[in-house]
mmCIF file of the N, C-alpha and C atoms, coordinates in Angstrom:
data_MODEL
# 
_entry.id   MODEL 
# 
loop_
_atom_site.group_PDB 
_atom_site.id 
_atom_site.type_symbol 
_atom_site.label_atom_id 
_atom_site.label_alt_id 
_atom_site.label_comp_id 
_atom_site.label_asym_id 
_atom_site.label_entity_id 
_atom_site.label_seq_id 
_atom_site.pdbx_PDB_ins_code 
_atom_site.Cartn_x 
_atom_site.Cartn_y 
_atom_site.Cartn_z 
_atom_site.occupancy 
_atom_site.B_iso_or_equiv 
_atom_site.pdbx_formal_charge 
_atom_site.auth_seq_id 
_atom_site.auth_comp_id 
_atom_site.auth_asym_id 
_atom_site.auth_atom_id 
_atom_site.pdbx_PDB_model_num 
ATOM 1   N N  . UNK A 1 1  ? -27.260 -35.432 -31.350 1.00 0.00 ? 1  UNK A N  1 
ATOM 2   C CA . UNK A 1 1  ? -25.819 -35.214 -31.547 1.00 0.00 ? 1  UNK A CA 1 
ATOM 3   C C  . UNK A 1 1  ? -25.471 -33.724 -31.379 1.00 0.00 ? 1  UNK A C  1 
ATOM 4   N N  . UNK A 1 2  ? -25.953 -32.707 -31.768 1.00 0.00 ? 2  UNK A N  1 
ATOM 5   C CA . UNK A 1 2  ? -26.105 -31.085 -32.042 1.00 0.00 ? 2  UNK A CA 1 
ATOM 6   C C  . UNK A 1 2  ? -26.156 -30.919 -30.447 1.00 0.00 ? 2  UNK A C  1 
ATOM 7   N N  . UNK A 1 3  ? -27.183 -31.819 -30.092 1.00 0.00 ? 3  UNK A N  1 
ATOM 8   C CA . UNK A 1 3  ? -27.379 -30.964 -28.367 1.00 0.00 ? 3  UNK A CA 1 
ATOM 9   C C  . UNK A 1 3  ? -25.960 -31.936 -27.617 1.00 0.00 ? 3  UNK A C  1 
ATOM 10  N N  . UNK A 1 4  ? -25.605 -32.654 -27.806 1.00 0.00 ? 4  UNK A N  1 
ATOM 11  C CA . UNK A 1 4  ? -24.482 -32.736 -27.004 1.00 0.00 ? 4  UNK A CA 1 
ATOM 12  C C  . UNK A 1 4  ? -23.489 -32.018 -27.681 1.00 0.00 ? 4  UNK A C  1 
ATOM 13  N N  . UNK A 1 5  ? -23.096 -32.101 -28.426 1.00 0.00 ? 5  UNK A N  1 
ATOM 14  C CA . UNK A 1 5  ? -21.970 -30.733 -28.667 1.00 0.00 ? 5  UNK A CA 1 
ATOM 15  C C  . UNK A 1 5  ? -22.149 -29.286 -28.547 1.00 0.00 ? 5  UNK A C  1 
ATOM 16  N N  . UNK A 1 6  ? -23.577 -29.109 -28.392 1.00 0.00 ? 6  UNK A N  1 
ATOM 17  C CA . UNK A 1 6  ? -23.821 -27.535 -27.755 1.00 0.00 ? 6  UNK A CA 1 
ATOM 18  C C  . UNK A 1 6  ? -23.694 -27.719 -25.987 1.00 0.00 ? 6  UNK A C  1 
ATOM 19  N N  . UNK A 1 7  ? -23.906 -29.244 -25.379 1.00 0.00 ? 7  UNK A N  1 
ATOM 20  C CA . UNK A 1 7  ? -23.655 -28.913 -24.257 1.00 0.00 ? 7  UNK A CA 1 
ATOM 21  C C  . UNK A 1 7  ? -21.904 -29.122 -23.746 1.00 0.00 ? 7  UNK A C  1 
ATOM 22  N N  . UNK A 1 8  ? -21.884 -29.737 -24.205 1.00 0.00 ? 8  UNK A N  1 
ATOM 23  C CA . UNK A 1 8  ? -20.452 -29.471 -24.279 1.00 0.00 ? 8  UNK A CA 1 
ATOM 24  C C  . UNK A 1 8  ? -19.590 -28.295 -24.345 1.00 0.00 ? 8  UNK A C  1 
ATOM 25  N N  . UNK A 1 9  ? -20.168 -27.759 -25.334 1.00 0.00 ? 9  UNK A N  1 
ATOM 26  C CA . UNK A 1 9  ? -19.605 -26.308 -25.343 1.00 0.00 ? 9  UNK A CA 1 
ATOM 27  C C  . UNK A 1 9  ? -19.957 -25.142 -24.590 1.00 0.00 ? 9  UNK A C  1 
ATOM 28  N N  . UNK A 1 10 ? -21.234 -25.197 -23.714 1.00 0.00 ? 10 UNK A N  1 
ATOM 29  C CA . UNK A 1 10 ? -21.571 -24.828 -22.752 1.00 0.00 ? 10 UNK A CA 1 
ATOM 30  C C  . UNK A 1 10 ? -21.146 -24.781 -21.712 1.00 0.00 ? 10 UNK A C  1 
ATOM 31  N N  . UNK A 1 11 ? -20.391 -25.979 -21.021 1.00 0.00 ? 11 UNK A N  1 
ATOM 32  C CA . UNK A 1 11 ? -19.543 -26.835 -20.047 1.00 0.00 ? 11 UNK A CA 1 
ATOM 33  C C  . UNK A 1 11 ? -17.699 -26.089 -20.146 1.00 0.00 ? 11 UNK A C  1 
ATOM 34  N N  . UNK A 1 12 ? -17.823 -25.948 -21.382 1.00 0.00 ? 12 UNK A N  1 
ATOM 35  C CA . UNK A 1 12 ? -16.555 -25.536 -21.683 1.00 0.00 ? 12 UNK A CA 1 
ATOM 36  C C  . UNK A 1 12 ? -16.267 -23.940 -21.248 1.00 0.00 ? 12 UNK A C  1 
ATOM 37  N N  . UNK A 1 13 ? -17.494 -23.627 -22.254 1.00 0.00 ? 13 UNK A N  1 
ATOM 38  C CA . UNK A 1 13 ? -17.473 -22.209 -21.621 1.00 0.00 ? 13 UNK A CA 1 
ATOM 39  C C  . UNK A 1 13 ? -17.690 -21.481 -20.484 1.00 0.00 ? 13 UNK A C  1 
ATOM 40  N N  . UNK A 1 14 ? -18.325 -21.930 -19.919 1.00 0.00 ? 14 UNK A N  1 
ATOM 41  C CA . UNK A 1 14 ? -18.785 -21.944 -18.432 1.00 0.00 ? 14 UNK A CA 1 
ATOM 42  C C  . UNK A 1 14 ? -16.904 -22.075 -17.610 1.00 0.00 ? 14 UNK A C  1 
ATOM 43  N N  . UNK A 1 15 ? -16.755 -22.729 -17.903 1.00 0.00 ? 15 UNK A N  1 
ATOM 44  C CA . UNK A 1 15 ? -15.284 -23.294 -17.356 1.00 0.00 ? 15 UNK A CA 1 
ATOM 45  C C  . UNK A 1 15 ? -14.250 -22.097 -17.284 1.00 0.00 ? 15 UNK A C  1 
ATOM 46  N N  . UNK A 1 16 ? -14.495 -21.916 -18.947 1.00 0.00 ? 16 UNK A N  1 
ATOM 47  C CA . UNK A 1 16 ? -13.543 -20.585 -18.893 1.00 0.00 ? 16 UNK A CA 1 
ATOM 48  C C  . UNK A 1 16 ? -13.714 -19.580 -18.274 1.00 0.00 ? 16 UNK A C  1 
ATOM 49  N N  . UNK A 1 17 ? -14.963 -19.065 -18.311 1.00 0.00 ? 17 UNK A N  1 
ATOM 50  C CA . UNK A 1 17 ? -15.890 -17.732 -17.543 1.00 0.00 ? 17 UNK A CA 1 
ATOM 51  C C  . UNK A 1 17 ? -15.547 -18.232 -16.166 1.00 0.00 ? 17 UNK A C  1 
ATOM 52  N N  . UNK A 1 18 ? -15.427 -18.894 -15.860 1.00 0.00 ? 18 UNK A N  1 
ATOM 53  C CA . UNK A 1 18 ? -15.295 -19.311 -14.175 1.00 0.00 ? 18 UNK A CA 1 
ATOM 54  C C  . UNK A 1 18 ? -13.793 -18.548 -13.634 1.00 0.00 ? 18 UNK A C  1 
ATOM 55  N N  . UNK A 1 19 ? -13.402 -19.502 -14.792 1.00 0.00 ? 19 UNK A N  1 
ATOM 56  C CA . UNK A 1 19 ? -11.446 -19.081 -14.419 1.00 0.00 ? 19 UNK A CA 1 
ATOM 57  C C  . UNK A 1 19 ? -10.887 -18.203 -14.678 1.00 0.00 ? 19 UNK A C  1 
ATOM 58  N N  . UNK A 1 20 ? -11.276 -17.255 -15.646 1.00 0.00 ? 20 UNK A N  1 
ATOM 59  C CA . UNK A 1 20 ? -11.507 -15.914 -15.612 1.00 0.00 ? 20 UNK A CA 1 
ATOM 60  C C  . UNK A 1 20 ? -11.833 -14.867 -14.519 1.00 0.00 ? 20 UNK A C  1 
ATOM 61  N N  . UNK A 1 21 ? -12.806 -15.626 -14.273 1.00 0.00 ? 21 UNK A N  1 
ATOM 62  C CA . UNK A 1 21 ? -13.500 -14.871 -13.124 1.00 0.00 ? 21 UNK A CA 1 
ATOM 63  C C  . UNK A 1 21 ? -12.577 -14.987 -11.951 1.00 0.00 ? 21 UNK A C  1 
ATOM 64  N N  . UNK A 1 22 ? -12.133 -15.998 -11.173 1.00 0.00 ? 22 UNK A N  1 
ATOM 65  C CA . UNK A 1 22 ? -11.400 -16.603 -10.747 1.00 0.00 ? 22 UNK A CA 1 
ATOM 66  C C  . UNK A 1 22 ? -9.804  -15.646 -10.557 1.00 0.00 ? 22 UNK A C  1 
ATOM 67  N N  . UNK A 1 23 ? -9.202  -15.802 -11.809 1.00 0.00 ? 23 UNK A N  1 
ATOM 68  C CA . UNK A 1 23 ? -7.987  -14.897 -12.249 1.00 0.00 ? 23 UNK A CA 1 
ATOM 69  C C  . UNK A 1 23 ? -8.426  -13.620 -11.471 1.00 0.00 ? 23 UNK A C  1 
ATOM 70  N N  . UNK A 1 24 ? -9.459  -12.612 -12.088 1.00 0.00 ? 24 UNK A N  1 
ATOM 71  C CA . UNK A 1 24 ? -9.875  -11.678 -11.909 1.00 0.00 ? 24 UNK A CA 1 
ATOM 72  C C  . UNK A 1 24 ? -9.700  -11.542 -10.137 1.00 0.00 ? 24 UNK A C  1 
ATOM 73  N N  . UNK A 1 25 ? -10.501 -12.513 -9.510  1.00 0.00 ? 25 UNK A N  1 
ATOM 74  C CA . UNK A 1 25 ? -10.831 -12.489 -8.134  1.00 0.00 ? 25 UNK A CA 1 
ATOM 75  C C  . UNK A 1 25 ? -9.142  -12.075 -7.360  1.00 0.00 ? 25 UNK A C  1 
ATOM 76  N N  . UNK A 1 26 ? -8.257  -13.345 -8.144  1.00 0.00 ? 26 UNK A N  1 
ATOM 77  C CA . UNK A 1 26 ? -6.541  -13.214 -7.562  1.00 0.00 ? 26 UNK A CA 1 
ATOM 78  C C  . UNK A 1 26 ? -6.059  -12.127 -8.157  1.00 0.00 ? 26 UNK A C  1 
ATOM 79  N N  . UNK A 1 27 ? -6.238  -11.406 -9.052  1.00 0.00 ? 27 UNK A N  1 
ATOM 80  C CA . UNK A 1 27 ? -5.590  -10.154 -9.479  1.00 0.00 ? 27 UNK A CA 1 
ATOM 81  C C  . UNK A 1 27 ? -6.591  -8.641  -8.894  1.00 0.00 ? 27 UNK A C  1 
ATOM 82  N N  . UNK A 1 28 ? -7.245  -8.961  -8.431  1.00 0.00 ? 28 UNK A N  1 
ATOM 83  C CA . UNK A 1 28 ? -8.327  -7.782  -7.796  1.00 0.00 ? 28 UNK A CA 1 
ATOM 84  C C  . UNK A 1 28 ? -7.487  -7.986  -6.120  1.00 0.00 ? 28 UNK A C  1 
ATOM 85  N N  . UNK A 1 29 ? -7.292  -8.973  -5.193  1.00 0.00 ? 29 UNK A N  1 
ATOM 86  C CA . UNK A 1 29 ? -6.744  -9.256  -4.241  1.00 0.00 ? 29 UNK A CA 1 
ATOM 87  C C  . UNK A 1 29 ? -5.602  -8.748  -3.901  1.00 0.00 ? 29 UNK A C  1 
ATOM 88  N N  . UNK A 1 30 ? -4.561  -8.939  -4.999  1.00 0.00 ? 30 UNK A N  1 
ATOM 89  C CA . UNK A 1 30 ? -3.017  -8.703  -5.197  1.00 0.00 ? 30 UNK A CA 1 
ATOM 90  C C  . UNK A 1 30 ? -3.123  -7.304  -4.951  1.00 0.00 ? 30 UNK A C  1 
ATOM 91  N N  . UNK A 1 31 ? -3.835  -6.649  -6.306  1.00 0.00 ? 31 UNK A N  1 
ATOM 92  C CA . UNK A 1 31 ? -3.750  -4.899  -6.038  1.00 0.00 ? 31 UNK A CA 1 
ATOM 93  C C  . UNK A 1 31 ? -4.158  -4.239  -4.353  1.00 0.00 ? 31 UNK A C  1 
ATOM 94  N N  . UNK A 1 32 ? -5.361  -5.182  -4.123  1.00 0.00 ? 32 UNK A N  1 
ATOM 95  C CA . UNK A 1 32 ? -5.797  -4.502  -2.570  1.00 0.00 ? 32 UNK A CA 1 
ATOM 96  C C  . UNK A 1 32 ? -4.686  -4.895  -1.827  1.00 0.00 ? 32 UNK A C  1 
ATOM 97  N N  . UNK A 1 33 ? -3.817  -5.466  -1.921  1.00 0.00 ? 33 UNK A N  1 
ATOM 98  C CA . UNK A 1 33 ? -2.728  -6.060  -0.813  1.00 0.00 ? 33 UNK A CA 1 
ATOM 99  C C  . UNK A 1 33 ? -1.986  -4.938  -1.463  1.00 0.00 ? 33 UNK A C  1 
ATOM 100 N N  . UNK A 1 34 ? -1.170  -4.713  -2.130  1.00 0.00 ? 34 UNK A N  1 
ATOM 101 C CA . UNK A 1 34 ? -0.372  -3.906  -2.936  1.00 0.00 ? 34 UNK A CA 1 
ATOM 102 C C  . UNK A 1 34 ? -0.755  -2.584  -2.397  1.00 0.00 ? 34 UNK A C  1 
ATOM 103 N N  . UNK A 1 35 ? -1.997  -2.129  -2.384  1.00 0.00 ? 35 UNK A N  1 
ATOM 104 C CA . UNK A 1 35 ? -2.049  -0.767  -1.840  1.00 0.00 ? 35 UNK A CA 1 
ATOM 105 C C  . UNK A 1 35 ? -1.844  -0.877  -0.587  1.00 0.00 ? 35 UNK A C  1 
ATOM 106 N N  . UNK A 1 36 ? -2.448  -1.811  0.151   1.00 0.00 ? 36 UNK A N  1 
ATOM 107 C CA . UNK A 1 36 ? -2.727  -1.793  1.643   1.00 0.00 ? 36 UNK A CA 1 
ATOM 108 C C  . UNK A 1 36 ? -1.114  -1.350  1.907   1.00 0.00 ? 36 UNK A C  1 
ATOM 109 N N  . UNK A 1 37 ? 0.154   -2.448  1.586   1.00 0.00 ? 37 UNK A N  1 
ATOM 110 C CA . UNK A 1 37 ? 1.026   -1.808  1.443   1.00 0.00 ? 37 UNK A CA 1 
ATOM 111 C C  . UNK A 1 37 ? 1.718   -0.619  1.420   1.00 0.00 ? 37 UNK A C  1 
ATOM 112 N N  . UNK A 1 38 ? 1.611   -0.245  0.163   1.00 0.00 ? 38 UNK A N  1 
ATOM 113 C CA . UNK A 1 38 ? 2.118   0.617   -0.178  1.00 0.00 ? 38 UNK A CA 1 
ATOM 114 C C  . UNK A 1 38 ? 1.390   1.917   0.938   1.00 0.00 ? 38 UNK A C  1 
ATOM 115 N N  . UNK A 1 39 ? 0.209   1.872   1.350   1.00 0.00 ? 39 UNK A N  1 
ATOM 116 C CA . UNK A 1 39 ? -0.530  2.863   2.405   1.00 0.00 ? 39 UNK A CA 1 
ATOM 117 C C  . UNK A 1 39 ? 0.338   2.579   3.788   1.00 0.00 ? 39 UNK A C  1 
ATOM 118 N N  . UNK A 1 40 ? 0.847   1.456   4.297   1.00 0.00 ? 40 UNK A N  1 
ATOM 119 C CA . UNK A 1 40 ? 1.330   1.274   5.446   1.00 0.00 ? 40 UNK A CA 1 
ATOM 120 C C  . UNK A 1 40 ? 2.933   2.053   5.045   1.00 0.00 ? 40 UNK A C  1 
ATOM 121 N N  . UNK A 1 41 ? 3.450   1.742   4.364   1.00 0.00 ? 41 UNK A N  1 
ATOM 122 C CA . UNK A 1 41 ? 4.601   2.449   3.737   1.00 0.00 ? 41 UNK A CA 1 
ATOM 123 C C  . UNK A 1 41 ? 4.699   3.714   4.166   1.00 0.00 ? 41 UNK A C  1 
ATOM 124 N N  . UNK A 1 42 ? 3.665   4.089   3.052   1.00 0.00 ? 42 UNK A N  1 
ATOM 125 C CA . UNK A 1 42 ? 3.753   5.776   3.055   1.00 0.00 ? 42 UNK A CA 1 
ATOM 126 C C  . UNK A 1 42 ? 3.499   6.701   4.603   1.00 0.00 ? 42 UNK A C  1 
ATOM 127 N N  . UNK A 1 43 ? 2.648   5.913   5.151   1.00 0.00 ? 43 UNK A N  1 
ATOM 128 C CA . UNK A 1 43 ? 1.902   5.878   6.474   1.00 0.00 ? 43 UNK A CA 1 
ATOM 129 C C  . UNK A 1 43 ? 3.374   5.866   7.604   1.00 0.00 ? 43 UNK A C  1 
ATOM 130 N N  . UNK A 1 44 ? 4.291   4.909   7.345   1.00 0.00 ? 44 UNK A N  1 
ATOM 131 C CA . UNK A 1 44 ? 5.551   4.835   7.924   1.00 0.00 ? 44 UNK A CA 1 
ATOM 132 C C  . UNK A 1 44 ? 6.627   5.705   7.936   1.00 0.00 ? 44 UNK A C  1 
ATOM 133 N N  . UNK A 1 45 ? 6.799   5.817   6.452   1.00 0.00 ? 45 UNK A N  1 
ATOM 134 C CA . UNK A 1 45 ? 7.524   6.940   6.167   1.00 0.00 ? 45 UNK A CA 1 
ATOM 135 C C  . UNK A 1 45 ? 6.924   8.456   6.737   1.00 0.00 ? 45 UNK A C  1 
ATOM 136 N N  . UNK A 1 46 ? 5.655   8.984   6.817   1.00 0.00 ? 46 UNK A N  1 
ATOM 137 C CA . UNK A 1 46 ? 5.270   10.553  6.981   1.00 0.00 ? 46 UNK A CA 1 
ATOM 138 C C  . UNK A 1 46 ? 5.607   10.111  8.477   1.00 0.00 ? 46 UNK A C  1 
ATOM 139 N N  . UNK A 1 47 ? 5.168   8.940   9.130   1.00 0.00 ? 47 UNK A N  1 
ATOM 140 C CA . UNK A 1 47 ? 5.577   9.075   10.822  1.00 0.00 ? 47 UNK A CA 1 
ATOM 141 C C  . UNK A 1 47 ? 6.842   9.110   11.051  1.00 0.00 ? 47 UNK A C  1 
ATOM 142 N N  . UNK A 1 48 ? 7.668   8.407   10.350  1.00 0.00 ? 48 UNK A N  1 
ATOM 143 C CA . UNK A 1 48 ? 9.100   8.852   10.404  1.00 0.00 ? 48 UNK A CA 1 
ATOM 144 C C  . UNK A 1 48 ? 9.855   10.334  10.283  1.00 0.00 ? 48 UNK A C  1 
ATOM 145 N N  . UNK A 1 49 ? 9.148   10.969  9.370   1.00 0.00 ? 49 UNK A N  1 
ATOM 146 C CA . UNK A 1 49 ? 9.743   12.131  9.138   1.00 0.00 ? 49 UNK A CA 1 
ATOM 147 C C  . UNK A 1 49 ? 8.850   13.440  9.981   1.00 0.00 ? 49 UNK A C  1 
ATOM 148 N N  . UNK A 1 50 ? 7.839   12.850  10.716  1.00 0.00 ? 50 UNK A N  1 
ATOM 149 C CA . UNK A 1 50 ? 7.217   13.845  11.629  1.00 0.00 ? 50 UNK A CA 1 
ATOM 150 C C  . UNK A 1 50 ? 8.043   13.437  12.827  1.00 0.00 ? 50 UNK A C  1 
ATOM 151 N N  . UNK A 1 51 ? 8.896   12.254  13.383  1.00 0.00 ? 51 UNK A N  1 
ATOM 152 C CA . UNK A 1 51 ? 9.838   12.029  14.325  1.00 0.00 ? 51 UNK A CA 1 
ATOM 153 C C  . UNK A 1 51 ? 10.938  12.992  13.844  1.00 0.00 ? 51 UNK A C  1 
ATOM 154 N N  . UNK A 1 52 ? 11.527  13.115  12.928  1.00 0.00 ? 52 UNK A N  1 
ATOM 155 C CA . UNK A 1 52 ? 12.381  13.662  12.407  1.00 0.00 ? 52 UNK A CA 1 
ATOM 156 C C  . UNK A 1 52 ? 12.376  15.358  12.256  1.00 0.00 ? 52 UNK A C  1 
ATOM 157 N N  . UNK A 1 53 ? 11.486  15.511  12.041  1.00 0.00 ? 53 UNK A N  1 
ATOM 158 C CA . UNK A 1 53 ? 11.086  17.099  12.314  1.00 0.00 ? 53 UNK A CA 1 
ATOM 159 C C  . UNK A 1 53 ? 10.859  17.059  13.965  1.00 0.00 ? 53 UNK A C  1 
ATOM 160 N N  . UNK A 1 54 ? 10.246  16.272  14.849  1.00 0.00 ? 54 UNK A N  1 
ATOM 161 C CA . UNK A 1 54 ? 10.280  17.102  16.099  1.00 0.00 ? 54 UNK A CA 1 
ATOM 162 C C  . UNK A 1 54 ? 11.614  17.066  16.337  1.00 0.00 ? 54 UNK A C  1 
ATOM 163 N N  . UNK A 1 55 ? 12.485  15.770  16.492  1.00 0.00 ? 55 UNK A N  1 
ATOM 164 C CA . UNK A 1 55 ? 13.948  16.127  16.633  1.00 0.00 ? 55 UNK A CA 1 
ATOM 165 C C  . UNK A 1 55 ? 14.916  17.085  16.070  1.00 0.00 ? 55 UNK A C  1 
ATOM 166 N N  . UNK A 1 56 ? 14.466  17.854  14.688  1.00 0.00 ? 56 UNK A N  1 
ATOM 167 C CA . UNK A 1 56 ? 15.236  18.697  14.549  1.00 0.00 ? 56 UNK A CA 1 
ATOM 168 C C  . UNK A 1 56 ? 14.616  20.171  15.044  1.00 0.00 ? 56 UNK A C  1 
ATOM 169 N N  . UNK A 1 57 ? 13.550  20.242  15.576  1.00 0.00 ? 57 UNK A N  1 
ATOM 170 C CA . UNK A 1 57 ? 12.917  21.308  16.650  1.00 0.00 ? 57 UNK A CA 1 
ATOM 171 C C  . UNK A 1 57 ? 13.709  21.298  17.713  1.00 0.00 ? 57 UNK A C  1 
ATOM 172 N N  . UNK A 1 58 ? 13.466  19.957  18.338  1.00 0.00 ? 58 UNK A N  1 
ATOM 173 C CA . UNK A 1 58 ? 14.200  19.820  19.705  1.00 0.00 ? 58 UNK A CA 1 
ATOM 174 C C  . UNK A 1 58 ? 15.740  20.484  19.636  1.00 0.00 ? 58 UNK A C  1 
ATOM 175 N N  . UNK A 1 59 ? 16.543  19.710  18.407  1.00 0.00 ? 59 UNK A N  1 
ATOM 176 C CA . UNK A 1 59 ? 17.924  19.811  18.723  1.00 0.00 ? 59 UNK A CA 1 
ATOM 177 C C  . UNK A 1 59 ? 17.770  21.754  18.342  1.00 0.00 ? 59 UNK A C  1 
ATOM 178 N N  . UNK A 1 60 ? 17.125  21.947  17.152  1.00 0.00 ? 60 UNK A N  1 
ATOM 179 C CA . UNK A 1 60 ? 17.162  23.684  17.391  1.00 0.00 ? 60 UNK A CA 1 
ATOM 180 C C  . UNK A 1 60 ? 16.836  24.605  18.592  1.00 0.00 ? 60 UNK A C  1 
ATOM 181 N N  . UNK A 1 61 ? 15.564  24.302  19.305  1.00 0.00 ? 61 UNK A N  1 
ATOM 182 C CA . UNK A 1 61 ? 15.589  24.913  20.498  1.00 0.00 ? 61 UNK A CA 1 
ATOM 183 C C  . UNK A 1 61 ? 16.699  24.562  21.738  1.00 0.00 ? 61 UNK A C  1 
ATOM 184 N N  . UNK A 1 62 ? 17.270  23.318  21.467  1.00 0.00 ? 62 UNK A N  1 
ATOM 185 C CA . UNK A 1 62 ? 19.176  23.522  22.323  1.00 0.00 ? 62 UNK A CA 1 
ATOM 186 C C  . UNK A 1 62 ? 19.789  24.333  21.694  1.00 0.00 ? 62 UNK A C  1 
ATOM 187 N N  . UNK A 1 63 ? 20.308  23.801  20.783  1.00 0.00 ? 63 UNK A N  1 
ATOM 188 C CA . UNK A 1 63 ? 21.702  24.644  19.921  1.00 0.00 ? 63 UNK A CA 1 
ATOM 189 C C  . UNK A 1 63 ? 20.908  26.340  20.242  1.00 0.00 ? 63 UNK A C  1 
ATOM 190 N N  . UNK A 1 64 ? 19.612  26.880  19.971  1.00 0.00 ? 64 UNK A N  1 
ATOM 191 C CA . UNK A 1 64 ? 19.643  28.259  20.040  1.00 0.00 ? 64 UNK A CA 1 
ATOM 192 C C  . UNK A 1 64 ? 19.618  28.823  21.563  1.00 0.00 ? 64 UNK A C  1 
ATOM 193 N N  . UNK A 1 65 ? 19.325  27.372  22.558  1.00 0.00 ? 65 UNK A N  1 
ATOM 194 C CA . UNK A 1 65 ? 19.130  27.980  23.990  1.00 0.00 ? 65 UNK A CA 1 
ATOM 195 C C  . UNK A 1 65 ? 20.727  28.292  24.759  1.00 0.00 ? 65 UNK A C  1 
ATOM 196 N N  . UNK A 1 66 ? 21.645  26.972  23.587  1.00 0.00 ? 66 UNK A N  1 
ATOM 197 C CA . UNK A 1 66 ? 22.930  27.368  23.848  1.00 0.00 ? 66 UNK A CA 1 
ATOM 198 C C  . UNK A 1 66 ? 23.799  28.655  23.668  1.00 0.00 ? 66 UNK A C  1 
ATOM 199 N N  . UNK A 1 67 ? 23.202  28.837  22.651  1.00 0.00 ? 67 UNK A N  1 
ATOM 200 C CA . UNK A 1 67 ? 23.872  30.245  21.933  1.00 0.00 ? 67 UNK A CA 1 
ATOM 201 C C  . UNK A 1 67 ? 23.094  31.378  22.850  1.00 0.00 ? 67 UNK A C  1 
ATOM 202 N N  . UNK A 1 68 ? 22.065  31.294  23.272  1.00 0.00 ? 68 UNK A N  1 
ATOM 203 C CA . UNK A 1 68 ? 21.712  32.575  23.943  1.00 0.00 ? 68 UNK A CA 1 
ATOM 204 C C  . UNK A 1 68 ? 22.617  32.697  25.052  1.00 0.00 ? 68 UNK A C  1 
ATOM 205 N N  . UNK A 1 69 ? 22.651  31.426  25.601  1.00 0.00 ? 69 UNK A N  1 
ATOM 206 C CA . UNK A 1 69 ? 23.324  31.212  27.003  1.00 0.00 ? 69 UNK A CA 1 
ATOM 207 C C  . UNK A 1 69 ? 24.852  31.624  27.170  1.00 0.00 ? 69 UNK A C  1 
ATOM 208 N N  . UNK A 1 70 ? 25.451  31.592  26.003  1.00 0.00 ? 70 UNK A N  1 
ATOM 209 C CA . UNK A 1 70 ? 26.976  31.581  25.242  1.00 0.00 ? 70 UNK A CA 1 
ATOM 210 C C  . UNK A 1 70 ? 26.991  33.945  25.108  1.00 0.00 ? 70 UNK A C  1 
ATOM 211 N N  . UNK A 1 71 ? 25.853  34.252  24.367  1.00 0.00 ? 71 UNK A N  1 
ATOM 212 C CA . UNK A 1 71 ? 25.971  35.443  24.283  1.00 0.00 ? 71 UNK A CA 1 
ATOM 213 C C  . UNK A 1 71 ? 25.620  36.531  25.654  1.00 0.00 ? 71 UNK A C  1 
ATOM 214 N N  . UNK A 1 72 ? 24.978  35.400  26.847  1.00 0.00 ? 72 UNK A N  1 
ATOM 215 C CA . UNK A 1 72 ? 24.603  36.296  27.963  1.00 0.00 ? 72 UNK A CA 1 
ATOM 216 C C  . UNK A 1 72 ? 26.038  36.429  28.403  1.00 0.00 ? 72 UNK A C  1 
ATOM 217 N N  . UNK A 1 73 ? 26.538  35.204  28.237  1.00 0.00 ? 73 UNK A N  1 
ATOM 218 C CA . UNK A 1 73 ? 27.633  35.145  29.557  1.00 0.00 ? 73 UNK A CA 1 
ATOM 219 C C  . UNK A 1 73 ? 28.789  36.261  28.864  1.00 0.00 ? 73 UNK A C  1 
# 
């Protein structure tokens, strides 16, 4: 009688430790997705704003090639 209710409770526990484990596995996943994310993000955004800085190079070397051109004449 003792050994079936110790295996039982063995069975049980085992069960839990599994689904635990389990949980663990889907919440360890989520975060790596979550960063991967959040890395493509950030990754998006610095390429955006390195577009954004050459264009405001570009438009400065007009506007100042204008003004030189404006003070020759």
């Amino acid at each position: 009688m003792i050994n079936i209710i110790i295996c039982i409770l063995n069975i049980i526990i085992f069960i839990i430790i599994k689904s635990i484990s389990i949980k663990n596995i889907i919440i360890c996943d989520i975060n790596i997705m979550i960063f991967i994310i959040m890395n493509i993000k950030n990754t998006i955004i610095f390429v955006i704003n390195i577009i954004i800085n050459i264009i405001h190079i570009i438009i400065n070397k007009f506007v100042e090639n204008i003004i030189n051109i404006e003070t020759n004449n």
